[in-house]
PDB file as gemmi writes it, atoms N, CA and C in Angstrom:
CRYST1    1.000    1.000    1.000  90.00  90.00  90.00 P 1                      
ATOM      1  N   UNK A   1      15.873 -32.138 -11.267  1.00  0.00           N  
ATOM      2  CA  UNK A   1      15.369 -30.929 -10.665  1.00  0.00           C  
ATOM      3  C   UNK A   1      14.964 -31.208  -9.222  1.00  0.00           C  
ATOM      4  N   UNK A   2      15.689 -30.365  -8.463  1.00  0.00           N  
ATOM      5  CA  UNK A   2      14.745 -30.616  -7.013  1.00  0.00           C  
ATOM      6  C   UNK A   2      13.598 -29.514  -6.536  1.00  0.00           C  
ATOM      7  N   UNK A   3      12.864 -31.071  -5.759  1.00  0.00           N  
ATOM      8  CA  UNK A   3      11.866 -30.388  -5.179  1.00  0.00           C  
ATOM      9  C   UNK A   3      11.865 -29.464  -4.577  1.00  0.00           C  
ATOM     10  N   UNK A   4      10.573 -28.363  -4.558  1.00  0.00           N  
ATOM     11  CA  UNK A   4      10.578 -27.333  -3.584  1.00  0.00           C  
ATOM     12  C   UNK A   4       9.922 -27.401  -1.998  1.00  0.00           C  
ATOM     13  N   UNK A   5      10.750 -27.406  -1.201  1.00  0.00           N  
ATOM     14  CA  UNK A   5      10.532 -27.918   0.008  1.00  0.00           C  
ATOM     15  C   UNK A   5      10.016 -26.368   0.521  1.00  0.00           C  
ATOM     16  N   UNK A   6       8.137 -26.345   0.870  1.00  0.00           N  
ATOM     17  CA  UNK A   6       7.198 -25.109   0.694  1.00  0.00           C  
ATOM     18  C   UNK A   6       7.119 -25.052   2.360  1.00  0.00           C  
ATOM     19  N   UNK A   7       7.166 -26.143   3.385  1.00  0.00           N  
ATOM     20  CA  UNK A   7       7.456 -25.681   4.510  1.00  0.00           C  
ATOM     21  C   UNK A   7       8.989 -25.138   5.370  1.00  0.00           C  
ATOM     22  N   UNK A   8       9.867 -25.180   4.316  1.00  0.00           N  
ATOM     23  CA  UNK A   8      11.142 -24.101   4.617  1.00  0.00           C  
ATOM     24  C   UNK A   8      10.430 -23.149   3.737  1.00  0.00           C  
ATOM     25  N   UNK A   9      10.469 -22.944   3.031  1.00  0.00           N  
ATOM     26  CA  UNK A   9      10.214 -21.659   2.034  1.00  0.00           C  
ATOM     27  C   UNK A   9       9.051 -21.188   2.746  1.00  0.00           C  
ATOM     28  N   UNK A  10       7.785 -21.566   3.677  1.00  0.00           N  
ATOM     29  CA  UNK A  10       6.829 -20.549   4.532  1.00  0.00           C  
ATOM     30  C   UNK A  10       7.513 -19.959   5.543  1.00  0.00           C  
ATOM     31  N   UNK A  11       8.325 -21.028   6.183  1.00  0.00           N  
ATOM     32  CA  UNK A  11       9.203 -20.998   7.121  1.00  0.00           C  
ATOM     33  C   UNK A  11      10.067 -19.554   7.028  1.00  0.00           C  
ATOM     34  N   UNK A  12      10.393 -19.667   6.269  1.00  0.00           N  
ATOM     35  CA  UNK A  12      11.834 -18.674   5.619  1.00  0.00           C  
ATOM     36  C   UNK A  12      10.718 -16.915   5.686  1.00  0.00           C  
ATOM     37  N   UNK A  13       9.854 -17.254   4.903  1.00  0.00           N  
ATOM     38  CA  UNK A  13       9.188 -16.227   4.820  1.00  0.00           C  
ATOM     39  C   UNK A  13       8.332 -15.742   6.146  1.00  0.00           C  
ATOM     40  N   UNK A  14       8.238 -16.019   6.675  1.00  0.00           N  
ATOM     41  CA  UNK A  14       6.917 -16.125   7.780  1.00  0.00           C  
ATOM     42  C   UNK A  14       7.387 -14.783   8.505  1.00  0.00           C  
ATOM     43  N   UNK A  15       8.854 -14.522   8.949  1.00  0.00           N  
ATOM     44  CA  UNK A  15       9.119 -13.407   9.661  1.00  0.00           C  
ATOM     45  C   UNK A  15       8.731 -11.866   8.942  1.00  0.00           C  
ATOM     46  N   UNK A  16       9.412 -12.035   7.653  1.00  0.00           N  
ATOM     47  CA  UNK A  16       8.980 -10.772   7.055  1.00  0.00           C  
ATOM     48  C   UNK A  16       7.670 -10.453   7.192  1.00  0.00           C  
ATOM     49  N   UNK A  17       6.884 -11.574   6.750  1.00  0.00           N  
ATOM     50  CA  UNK A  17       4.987 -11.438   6.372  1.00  0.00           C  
ATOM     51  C   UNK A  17       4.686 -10.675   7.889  1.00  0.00           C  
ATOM     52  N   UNK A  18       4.942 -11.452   8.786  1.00  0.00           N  
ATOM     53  CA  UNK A  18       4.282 -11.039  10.319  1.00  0.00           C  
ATOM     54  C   UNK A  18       5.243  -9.533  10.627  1.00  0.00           C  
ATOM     55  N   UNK A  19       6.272  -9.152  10.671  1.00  0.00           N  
ATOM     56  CA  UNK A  19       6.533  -7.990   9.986  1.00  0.00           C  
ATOM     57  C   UNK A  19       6.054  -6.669   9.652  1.00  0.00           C  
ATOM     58  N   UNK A  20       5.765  -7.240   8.264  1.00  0.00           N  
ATOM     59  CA  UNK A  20       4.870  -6.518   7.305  1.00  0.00           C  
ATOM     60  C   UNK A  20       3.494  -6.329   7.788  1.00  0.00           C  
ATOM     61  N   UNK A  21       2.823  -6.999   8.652  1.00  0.00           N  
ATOM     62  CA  UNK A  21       1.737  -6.919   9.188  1.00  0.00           C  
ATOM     63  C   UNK A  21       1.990  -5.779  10.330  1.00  0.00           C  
ATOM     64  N   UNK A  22       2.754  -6.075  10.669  1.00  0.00           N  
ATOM     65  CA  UNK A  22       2.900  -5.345  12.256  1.00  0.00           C  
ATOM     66  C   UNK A  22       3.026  -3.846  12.093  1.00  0.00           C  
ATOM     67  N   UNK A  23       3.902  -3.670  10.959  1.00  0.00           N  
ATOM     68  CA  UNK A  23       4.300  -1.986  10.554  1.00  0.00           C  
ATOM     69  C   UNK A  23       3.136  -1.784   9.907  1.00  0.00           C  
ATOM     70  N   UNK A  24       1.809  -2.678   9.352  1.00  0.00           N  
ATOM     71  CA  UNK A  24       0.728  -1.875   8.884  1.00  0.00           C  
ATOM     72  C   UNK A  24      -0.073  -1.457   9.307  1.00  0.00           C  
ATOM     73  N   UNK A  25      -0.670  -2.277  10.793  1.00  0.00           N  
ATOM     74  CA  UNK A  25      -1.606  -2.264  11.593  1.00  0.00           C  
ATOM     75  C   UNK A  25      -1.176  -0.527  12.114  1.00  0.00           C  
ATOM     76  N   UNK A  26       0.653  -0.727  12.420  1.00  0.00           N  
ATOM     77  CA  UNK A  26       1.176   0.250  13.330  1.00  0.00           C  
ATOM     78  C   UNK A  26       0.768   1.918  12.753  1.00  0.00           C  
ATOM     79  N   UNK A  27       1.075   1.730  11.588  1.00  0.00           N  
ATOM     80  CA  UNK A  27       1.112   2.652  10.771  1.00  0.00           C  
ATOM     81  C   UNK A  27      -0.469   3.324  10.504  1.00  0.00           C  
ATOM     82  N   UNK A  28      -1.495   2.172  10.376  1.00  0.00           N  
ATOM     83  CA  UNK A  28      -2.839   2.721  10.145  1.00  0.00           C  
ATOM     84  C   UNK A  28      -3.669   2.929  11.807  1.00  0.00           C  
ATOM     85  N   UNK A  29      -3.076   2.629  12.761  1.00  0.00           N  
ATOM     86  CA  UNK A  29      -3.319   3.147  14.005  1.00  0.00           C  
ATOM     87  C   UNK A  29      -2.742   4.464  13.542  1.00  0.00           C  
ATOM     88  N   UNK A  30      -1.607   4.563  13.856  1.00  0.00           N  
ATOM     89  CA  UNK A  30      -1.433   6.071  13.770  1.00  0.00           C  
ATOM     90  C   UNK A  30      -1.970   7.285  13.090  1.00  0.00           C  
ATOM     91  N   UNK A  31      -2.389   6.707  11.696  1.00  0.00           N  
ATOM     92  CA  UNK A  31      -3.165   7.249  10.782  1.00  0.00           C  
ATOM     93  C   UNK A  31      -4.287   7.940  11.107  1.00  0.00           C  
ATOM     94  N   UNK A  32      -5.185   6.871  11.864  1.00  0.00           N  
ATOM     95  CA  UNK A  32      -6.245   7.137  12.213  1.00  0.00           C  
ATOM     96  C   UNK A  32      -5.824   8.244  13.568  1.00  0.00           C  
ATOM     97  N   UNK A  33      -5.178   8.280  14.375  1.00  0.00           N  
ATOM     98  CA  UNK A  33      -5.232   8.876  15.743  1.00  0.00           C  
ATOM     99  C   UNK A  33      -5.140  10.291  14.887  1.00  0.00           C  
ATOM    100  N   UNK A  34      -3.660  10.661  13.816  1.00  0.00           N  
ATOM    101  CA  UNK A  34      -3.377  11.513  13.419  1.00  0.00           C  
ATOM    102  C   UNK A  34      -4.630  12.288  12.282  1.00  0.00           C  
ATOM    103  N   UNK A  35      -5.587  11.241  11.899  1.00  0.00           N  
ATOM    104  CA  UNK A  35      -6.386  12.115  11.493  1.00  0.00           C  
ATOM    105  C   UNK A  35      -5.636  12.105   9.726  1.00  0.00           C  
ATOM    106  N   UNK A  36      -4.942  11.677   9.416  1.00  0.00           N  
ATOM    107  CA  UNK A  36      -4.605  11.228   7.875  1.00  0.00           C  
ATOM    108  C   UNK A  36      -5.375  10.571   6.984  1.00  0.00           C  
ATOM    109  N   UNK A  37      -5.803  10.734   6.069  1.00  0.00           N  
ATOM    110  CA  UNK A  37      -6.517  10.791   5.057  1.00  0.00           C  
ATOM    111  C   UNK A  37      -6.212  10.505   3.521  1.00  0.00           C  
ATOM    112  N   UNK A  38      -6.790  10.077   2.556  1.00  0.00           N  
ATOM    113  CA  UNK A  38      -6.142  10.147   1.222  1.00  0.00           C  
ATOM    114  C   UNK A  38      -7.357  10.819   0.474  1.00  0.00           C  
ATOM    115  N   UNK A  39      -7.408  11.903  -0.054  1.00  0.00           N  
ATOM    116  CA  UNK A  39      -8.407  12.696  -0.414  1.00  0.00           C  
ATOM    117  C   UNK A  39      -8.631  12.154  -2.031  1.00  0.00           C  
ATOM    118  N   UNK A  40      -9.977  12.016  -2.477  1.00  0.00           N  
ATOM    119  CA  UNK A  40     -10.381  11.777  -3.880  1.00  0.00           C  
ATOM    120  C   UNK A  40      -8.629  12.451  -4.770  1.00  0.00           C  
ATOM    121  N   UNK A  41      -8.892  13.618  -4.402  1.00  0.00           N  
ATOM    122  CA  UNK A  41      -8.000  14.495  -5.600  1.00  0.00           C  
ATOM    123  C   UNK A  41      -6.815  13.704  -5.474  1.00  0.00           C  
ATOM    124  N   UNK A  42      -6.363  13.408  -4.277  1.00  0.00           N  
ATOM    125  CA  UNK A  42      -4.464  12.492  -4.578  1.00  0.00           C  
ATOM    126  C   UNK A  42      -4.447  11.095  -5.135  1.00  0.00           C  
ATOM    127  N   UNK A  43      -6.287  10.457  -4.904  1.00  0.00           N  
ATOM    128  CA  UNK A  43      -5.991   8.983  -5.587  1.00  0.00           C  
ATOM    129  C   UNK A  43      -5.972   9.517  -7.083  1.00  0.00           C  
ATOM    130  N   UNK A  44      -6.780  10.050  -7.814  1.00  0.00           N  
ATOM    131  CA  UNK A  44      -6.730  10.656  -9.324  1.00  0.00           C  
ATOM    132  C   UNK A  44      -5.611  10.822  -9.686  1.00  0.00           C  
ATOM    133  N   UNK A  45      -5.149  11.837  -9.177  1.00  0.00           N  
ATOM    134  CA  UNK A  45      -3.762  11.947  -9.188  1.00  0.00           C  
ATOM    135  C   UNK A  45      -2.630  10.854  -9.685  1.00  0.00           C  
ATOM    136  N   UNK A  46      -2.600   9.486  -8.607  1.00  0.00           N  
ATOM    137  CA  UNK A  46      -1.705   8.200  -8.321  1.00  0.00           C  
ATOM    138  C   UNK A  46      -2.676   7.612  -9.625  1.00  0.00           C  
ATOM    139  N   UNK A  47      -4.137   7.531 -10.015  1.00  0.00           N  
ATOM    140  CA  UNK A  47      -4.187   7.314 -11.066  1.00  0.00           C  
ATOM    141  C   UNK A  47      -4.127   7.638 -12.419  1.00  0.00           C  
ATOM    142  N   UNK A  48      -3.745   9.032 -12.460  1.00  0.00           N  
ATOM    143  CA  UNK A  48      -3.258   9.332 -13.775  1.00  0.00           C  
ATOM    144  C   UNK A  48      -2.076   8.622 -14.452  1.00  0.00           C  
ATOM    145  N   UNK A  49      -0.439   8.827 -12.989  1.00  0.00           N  
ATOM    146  CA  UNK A  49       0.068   8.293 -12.948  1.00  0.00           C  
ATOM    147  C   UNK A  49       0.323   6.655 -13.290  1.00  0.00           C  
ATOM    148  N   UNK A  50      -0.145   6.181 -12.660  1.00  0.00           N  
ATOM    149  CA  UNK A  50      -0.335   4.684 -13.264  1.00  0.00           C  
ATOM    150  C   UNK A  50      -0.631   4.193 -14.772  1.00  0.00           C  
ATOM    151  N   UNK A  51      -2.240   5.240 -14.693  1.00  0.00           N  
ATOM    152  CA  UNK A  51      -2.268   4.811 -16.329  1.00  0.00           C  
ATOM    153  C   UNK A  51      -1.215   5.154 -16.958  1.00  0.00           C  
ATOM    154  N   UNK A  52      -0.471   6.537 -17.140  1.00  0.00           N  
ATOM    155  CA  UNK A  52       0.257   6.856 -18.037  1.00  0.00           C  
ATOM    156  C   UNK A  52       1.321   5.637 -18.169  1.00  0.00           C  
ATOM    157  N   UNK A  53       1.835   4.760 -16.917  1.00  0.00           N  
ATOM    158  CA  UNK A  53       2.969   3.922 -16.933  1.00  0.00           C  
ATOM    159  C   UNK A  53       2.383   2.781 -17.599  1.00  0.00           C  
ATOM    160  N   UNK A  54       1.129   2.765 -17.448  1.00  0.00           N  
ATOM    161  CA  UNK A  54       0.543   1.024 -18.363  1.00  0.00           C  
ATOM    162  C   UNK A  54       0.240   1.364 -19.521  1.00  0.00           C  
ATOM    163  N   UNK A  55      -0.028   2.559 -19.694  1.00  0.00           N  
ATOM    164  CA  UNK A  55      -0.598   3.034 -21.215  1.00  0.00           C  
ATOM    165  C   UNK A  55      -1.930   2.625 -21.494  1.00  0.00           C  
ATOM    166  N   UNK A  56      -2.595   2.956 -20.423  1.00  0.00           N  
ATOM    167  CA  UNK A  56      -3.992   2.313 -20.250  1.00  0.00           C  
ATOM    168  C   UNK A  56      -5.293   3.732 -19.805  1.00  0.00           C  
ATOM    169  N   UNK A  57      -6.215   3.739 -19.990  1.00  0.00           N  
ATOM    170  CA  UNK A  57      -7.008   5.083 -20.224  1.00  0.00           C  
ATOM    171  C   UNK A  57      -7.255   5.105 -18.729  1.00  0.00           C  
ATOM    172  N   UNK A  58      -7.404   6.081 -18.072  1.00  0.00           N  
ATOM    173  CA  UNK A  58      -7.444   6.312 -16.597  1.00  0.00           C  
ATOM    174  C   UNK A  58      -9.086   5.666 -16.172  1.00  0.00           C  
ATOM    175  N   UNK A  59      -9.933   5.845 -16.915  1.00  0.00           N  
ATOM    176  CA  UNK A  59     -11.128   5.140 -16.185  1.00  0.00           C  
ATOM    177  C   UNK A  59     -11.540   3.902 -16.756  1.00  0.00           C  
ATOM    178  N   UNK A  60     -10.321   2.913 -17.179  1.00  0.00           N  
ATOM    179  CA  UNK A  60     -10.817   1.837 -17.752  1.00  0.00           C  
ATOM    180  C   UNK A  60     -10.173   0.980 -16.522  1.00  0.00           C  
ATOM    181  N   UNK A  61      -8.215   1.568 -15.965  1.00  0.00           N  
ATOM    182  CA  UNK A  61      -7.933   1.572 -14.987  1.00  0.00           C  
ATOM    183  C   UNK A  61      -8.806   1.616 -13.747  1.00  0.00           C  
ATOM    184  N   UNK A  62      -9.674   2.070 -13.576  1.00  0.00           N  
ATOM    185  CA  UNK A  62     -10.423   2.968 -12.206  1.00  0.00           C  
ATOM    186  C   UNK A  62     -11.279   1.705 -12.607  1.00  0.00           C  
ATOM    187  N   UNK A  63     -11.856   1.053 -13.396  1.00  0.00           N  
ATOM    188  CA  UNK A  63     -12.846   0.236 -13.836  1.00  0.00           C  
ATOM    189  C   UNK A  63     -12.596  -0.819 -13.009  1.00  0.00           C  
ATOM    190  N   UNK A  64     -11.414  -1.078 -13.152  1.00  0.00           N  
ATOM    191  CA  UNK A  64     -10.716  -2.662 -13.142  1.00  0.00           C  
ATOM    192  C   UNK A  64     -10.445  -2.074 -11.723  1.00  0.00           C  
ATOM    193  N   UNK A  65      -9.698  -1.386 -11.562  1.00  0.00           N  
ATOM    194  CA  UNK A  65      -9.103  -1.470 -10.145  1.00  0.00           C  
ATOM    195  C   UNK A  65     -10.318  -1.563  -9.104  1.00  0.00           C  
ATOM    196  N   UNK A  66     -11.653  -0.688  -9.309  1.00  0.00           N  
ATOM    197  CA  UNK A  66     -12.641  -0.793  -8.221  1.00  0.00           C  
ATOM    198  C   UNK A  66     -13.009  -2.610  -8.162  1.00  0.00           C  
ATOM    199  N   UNK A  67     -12.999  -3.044  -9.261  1.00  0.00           N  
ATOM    200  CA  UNK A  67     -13.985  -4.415  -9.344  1.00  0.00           C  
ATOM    201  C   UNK A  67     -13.169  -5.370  -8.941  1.00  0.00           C  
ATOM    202  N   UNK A  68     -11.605  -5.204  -8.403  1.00  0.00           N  
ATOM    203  CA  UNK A  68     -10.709  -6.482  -7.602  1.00  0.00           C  
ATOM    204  C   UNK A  68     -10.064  -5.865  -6.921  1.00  0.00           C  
ATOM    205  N   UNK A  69     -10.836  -4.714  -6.144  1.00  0.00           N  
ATOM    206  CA  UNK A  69     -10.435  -4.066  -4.605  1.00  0.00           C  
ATOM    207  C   UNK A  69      -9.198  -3.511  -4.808  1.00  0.00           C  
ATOM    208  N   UNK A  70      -8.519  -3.179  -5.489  1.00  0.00           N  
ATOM    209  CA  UNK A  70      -7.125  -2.382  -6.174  1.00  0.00           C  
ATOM    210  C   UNK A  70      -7.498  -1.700  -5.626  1.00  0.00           C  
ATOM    211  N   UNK A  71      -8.379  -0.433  -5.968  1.00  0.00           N  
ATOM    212  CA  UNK A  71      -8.823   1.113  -5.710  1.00  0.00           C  
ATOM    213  C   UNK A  71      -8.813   1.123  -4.295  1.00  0.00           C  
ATOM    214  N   UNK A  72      -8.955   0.781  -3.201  1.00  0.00           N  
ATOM    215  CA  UNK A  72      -9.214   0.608  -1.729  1.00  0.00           C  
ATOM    216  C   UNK A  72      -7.856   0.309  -1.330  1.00  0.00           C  
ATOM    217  N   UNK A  73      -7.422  -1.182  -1.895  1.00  0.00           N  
ATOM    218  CA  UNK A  73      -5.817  -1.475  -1.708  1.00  0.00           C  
ATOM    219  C   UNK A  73      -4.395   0.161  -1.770  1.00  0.00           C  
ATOM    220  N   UNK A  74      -4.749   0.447  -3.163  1.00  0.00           N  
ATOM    221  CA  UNK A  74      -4.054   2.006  -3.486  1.00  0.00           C  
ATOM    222  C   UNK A  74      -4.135   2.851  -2.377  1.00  0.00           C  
ATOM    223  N   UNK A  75      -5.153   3.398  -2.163  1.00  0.00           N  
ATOM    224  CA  UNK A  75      -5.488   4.122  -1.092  1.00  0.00           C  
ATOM    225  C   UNK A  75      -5.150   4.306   0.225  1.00  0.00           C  
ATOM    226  N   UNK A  76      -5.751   2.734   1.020  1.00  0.00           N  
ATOM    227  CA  UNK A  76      -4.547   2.375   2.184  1.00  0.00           C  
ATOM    228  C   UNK A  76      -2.983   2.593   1.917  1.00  0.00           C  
ATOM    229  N   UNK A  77      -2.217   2.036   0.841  1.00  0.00           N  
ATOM    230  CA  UNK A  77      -0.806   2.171   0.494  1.00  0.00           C  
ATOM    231  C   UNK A  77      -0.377   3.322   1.011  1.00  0.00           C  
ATOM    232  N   UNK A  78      -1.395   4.814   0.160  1.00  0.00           N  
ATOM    233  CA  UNK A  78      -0.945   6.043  -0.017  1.00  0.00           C  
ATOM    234  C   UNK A  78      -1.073   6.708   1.531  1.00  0.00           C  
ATOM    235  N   UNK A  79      -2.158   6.176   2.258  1.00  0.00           N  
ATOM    236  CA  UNK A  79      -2.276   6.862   3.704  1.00  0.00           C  
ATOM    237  C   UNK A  79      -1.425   6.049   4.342  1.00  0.00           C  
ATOM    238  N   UNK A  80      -0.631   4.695   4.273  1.00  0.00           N  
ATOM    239  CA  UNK A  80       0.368   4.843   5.099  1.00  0.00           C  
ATOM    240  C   UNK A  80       1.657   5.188   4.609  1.00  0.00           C  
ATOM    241  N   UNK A  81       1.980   5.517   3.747  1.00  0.00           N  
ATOM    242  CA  UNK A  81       3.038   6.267   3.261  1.00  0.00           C  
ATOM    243  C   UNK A  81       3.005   7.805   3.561  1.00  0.00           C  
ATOM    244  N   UNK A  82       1.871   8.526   3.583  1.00  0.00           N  
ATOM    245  CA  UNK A  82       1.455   9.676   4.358  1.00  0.00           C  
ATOM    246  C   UNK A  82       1.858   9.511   5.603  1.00  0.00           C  
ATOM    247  N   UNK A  83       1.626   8.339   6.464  1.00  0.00           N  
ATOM    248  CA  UNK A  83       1.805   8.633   7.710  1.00  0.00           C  
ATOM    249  C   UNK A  83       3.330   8.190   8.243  1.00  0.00           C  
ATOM    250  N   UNK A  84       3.706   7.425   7.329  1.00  0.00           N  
ATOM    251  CA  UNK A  84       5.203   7.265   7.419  1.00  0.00           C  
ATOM    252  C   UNK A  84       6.412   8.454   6.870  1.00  0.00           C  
ATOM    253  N   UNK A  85       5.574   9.436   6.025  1.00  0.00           N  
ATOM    254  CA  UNK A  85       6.065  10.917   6.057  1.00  0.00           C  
ATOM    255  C   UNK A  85       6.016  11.756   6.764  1.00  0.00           C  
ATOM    256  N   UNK A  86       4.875  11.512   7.431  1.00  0.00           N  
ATOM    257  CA  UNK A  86       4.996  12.271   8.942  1.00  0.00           C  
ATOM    258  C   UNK A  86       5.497  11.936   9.922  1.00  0.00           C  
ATOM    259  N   UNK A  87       5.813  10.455  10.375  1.00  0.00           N  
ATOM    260  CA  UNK A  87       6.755  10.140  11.059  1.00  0.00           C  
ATOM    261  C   UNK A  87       8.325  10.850  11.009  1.00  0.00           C  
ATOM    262  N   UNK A  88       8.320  10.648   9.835  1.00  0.00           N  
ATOM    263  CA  UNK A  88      10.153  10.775   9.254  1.00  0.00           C  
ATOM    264  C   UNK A  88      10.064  12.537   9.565  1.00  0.00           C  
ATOM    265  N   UNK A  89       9.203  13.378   8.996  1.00  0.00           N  
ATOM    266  CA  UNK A  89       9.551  14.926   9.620  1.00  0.00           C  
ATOM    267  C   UNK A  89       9.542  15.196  11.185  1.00  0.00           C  
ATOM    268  N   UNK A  90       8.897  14.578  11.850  1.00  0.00           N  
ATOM    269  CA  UNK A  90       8.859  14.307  13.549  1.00  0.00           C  
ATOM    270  C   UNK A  90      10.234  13.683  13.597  1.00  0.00           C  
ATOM    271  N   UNK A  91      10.890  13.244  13.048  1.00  0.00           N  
ATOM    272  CA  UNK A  91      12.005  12.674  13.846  1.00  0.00           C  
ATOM    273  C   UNK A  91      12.877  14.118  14.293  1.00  0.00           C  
ATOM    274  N   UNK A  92      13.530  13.960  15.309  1.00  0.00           N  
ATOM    275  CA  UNK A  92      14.175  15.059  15.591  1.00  0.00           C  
ATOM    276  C   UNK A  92      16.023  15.181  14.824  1.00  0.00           C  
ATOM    277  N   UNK A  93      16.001  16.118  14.814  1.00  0.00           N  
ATOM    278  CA  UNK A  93      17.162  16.672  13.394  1.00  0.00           C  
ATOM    279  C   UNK A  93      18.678  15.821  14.354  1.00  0.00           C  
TER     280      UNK A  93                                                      
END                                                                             
C-alpha cells in the first residue's frame, strides 16, 4: 500500500479551499450591503426539511444542531445562496 503523501494532497487542495473562501467572504459582503437576511420562518422551514430526510424529530435536530454551531452554519449557507439568487436575476438577459 502506498503512502499518502498529505503535502501534495494540501497542495492539490489549497486552490479550491482559498477559493471557497473568497466567493464566501464575497458573497456575505454583498449580503450585508444588500440587506439579505435569513428570517426565523425559512430556517424552520430548511429544518423541517432536513428532519424529514434523517427521520429525526425537528427539535431534537434544532437540539443538536444549536449545541455544534450547525444552526448558525445553516443559516449563513441559506443567506448566501439568497444572495447568489439575487445575483443570478441581476444578470442581464
Amino acid at each position: 500500500m502506498r503512502k499518502l503523501d498529505f503535502s501534495r494532497l494540501r497542495a492539490a487542495q489549497r486552490d479550491g479551499a482559498v477559493s471557497e473562501v473568497k466567493t464566501n467572504l464575497l458573497l456575505d459582503k454583498i449580503a450585508e450591503t444588500e440587506g439579505i437576511t435569513v428570517s426565523d420562518e425559512e430556517l424552520d422551514r430548511e429544518l423541517q426539511l432536513a428532519a424529514l430526510q434523517s427521520n429525526e424529530p425537528v427539535e431534537a435536530l434544532r437540539q443538536r444542531l444549536t449545541q455544534d454551531g450547525g444552526l448558525a452554519r445553516i443559516r449563513e449557507q441559506m443567506k448566501r445562496e439568497k444572495t447568489a439568487n439575487l445575483l443570478y436575476e441581476r444578470l442581464p438577459a
